[in-house]
N, C-alpha and C positions, 0 to 999 in steps of 0.2 A: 582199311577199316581197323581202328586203332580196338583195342578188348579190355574189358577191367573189370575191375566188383563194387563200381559204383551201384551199391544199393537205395543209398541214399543225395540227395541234394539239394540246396536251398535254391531260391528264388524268391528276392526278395523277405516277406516275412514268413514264407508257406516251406515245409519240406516236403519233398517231391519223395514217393518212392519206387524205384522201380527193379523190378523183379521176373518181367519176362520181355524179351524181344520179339515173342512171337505177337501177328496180326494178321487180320480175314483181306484187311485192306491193304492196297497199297498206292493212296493220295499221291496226287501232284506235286503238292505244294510241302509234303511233308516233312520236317526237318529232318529228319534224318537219311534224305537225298540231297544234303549240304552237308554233313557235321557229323561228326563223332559222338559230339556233345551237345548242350545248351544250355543258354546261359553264362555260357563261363564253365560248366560244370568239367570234371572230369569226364573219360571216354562213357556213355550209355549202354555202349556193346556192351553186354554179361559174356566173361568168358563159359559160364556153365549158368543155370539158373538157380540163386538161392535156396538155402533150404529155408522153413519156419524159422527153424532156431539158427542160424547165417542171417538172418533177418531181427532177429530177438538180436542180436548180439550188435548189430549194427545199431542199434535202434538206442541202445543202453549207452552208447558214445554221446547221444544226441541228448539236451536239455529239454525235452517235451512239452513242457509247458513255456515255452519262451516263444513256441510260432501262434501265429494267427491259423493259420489251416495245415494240416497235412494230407496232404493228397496223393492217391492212388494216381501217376501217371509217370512214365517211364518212357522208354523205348520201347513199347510193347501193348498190346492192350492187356489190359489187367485182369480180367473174365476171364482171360485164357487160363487163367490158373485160381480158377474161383474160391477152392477151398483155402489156400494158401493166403488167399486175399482176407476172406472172412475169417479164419483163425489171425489172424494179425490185427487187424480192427477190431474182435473180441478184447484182444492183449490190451491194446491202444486205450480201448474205451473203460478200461480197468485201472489204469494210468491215474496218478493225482494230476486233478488240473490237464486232462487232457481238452486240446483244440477240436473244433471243429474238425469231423473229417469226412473227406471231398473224394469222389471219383470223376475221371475223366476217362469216357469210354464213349468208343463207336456207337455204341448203344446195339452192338450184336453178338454179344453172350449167350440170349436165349439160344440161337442158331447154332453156336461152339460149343454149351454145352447140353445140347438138345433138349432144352425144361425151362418153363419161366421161371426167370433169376427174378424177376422184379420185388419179391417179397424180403427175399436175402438180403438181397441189395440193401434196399431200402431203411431194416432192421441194421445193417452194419455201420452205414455212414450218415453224414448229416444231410450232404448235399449231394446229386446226381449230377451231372454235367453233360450231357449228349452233343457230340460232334454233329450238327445237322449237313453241313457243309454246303448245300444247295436245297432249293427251294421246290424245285421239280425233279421227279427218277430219273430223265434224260439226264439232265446236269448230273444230279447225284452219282449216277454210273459212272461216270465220265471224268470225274472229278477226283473220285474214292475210288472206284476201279478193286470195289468187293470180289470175292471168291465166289458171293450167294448172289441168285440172282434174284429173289425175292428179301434182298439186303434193305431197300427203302422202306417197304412196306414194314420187315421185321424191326426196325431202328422204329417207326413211330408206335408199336405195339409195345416194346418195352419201357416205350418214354408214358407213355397212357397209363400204363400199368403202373409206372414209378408214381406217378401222380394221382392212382387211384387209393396207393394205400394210404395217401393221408401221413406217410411218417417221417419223409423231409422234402426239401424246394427241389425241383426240378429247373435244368436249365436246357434249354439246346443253346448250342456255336454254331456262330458264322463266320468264317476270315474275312473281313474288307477286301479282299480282292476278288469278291464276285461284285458282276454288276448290281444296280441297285435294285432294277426290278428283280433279281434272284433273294436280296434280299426280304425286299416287301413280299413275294412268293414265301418267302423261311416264314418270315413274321407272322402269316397266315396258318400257316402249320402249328408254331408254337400256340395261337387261340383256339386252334382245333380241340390241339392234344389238353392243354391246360398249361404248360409250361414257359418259361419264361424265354425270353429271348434275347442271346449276349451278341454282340457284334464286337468281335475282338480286333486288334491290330493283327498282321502277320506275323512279326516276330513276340508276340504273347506267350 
């Protein structure tokens, strides 16, 4: 396991930021039970976890208004360090010409940081992103292999909630490599909740 202070990196037209390694989950399919990195990027390891301003500084390198989205996603999930996250998307959205900005999360922050995030959330960035990963809690267990055991139920409570306040699009994910009736299953969940539903490739 290679380590570095990749805070930031591009994909494509979006810059990715990530800031913590820590997560509830730990997925099958994960990439980072192949890789170092992704993308192409440099190592994802943080050898310690940024500060604000280790992040401010990083950030001041980057042309801001030249990406299409900046997105909250790393090698970690990014709740884990909630305040850190919303102090830097306050920064961000202060920004001339800043992008759209995107999180990509388990969708179990409430449980990490024991309080409904969804209003924070929501007020910080444009778009939500929810990992749904499977269509049924059996699969989902199994699949994401959470710390919480009421991690399904909690992932669709935070995505309802993101959708409740009316203050950006709500998405769940599915990797293609679940079967399709898992899919059609996800699909069903996303009309529940209100959200939308992405079917990504695996290496996405």
């Amino acid at each position: 396991m290679k380590k570095a202070m990749t805070i930031s990196y591009e994909v494509g037209d979006n810059l990715y930021l990530n800031f913590t390694n820590k997560c509830p989950c730990a997925c099958t399919f994960c990439i980072r039970n192949n890789a170092d990195g992704a993308y192409g990027s440099d190592p994802l390891w943080l050898e310690h976890e940024p500060s604000a301003e280790e992040i401010y500084a990083d950030l001041e390198k980057r042309d801001i208004k030249k990406y299409k989205e900046i997105v909250f996603c790393g090698y970690g999930e990014p709740t884990c360090r909630l305040e850190v996250l919303l102090e830097i998307a306050d920064y961000l959205k202060k920004s001339p010409e800043c992008p759209k900005l995107r999180i990509n999360t388990n969708g179990l922050g409430d449980l990490v940081n024991g309080r409904s995030i969804a209003d924070e959330i929501c007020n910080a960035v444009d778009i939500v992103s929810v990992s749904l990963n499977a269509g049924t809690k059996e699969e989902y267990m199994a699949v994401t292999r959470p710390k919480y055991e009421n991690a399904f139920e909690a992932m669709q409570k935070f995505t309802a909630d993101c959708v409740k306040t009316g203050k950006c699009e709500v998405i769940m994910s599915v990797v293609d490599v679940i079967p399709p009736e898992q899919i059609e299953a996800s699909r069903m969940i996303c009309e529940k909740l209100g959200a939308k539903l992405r079917v990504r490739k695996y290496d996405e």
